[in-house]
C-alpha angles and dihedrals in degrees: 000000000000109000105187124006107207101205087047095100093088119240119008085238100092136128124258084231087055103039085057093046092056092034078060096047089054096055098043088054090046091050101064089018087146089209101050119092109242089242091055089046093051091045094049087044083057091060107038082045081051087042097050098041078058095058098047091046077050102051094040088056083058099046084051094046092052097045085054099043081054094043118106123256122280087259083052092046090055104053097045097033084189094066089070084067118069110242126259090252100050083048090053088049097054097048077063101047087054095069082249107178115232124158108213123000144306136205124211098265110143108225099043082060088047092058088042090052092057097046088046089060093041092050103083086043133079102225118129113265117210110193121197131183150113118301109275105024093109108260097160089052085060093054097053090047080055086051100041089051097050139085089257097059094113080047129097107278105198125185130208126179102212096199084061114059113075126254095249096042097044103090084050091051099040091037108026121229140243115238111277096025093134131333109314103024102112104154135034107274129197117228124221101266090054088055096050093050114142088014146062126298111191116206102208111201095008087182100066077059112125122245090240093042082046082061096048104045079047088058095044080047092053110042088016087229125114130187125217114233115274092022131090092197108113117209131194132249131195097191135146110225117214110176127183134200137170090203135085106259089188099058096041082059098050076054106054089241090107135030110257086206090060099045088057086053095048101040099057089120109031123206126182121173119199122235121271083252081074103043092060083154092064107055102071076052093046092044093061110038081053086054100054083043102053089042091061096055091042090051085229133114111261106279115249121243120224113226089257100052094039085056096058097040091059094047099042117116099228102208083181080054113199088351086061109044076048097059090038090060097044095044084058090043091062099032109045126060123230093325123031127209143172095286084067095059122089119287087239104056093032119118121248111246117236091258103065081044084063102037092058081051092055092054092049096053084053092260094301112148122259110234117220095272092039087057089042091053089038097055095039090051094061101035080063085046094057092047104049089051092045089055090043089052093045090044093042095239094308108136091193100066101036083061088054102047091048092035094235128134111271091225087052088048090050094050094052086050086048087049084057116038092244108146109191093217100070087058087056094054092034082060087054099043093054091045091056091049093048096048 
């Protein structure tokens, strides 16, 4: 019986996008083929997984060939060094053009395709992920693209958030039990790793993990076996392990909170993704995807902005990051009417209208009257002062970037800071501070 025919796919003239599709087609209808003996499956699963990593290495030479067939000359090249690097956006375009699975949207911010990059070359693979960040960043949607572009995709995906199950439960719900293993377990129960055989299990917040629970994931790691409580019988799992943490792993081992064994098992392929302060060119992106997304579960149309409001959602700094622009717009979506503005925002991250600015002027100068020049300094004072500690806080307290992010001279930018009373170096250890709290 002829099992594939190679030349079957029709003319030679075909998309990337289609040949994968069909490539993916083929080995979905070879895994659960009900004639075929498993061996043959697996064997024909091997070639069309070898087949497929040769298109993309094709597709990628092209790809190559033509960036360099569009590139400027050497003299060019010299005199502009970063036109020897394809752009952010070109690299964006071309993670597209893979077929590359993402479920919801990305900017051009070099280091979050960088990330996607790397998950896009571990996907097919079965190496360990560890993914680190700050909270709200979306590690957990990273995970799943890791998932949706592997081998595994048509497989279980299972999520367990590590910091959630209690200490004396863990081991039952990572492992599963037998029935009368300890009181209330009166019936046999799968763990999570059972459940995610075959397919992917993703460990949220990995560093809450306890010390105990940390020796018992490094042995599954390592035999890829695992035993429910109150039973001696192993059983084996066939499971890919994505973990996430937005804490430093490294640190909490110099520290004896986490196995240093177990960090170097988890962390063979190592994702960070940078905070949404960095990814400005995501949030007008963000805002309205949310917005589609909250007006279909509101059964609404998207709620308008008004210009005010849309200025201070794209400057705003997003400690949440990308959970928090979520819930904003969501929180406008269900609060306001047909248009949205400021006075729909919380009361903690609003910003404080002219008036109370004046009026705190006007206490400092002992109740005496501002005149008309006195309110327009006043208010254009502070509206300087907010700027330069918004950009502080976005820049974490580095005056070199924030003047040349605003082109301005760096000596100019100092003496403003010095006007104020700003001091640079609060905002460094403010950004600390608030990434301790938030690990």
């Amino acid at each position: 019986m002829k099992l594939f025919d190679p030349h079957g796919f029709g003319s030679s003239v075909v998309s990337y996008a289609g040949l994968l599709e069909k490539i993916e087609i083929l080995r979905s209808t070879l895994r659960w083929a009900p004639r075929l003996e498993r061996a043959d499956i697996e064997k024909l699963l091997n070639q069309s997984n070898a087949l497929r990593d040769e298109v993309m290495q094709l597709s990628r030479k092209e790809r190559f060939i033509e960036a360099a067939a569009e590139a400027p000359d050497s003299s060019d090249a010299l005199d502009k060094p970063e036109a020897l690097a394809p752009s952010a956006h070109k690299r964006r375009e071309a993670l597209i053009e893979r077929s590359f699975i993402f479920e919801g949207i990305f900017g051009d911010n070099p280091k979050l395709l960088a990330a996607l990059e790397i998950a896009e070359k571990a996907a097919p693979t079965d190496l360990p992920v560890l993914i680190d960040g700050e909270s709200g960043t979306g590690k957990e949607l990273m995970a799943k693209v890791i998932h949706a572009n592997g081998a595994r995709a048509d497989r279980p995906y299972i999520s367990v958030n590590c910091g959630a199950i209690p200490e004396n439960l863990l081991e039952s719900e990572l492992f599963g039990h037998r029935r009368g293993a300890f009181t209330g377990a009166s019936s046999d129960r799968k763990g999570k790793f059972e459940s995610a055989h075959t397919g992917t299990i993703f460990l949220d917040e990995i560093g809450e993990l306890p010390l105990q629970g940390q020796v018992k994931l490094l042995r599954v790691l390592e035999s890829h076996e695992i035993q429910r409580v109150g039973s001696d019988e192993p059983i084996a799992v066939d499971t890919r392990i994505v973990a996430a943490t937005n804490r430093n792993l490294r640190e909490l081992a110099a520290q004896g909170q986490f196995r240093e064994d177990l960090f170097y098992r988890l962390s063979v392929i190592h994702v960070t993704l940078p905070p949404l302060r960095e990814r400005n060119d995501e949030i007008p992106l963000l805002i309205a995807w949310f917005g589609d997304e909250a007006a279909g579960q509101l059964k609404r149309r998207p709620v308008k902005l008004t210009p005010k409001l849309r200025d201070f959602l794209l400057t705003y700094a997003y400690p949440g990051n990308i959970r928090e622009l979520r819930n904003l717009i969501y929180r406008l979506s269900c609060l306001a009417g047909e248009t949205a503005d400021i006075e729909h925002l919380p009361d903690d991250i609003r910003p404080k209208p002219i008036a109370a600015t004046l009026r705190a002027v006007e206490t400092e100068t002992s109740g005496v009257p501002l005149s008309l020049s006195d309110a327009k300094r006043a208010a254009s004072d502070e509206a300087e002062r907010a700027f330069l500690e918004r950009g502080l806080q976005e820049t974490g307290g580095t005056v070199a970037e924030l003047a040349r992010r605003c082109d301005m001279n760096r000596s100019h930018l100092q003496m403003l800071l010095k006007k104020h009373g700003i001091h640079s170096k609060d905002f460094r250890h403010a950004d600390k501070a608030n990434n301790e709290k938030e690990s």
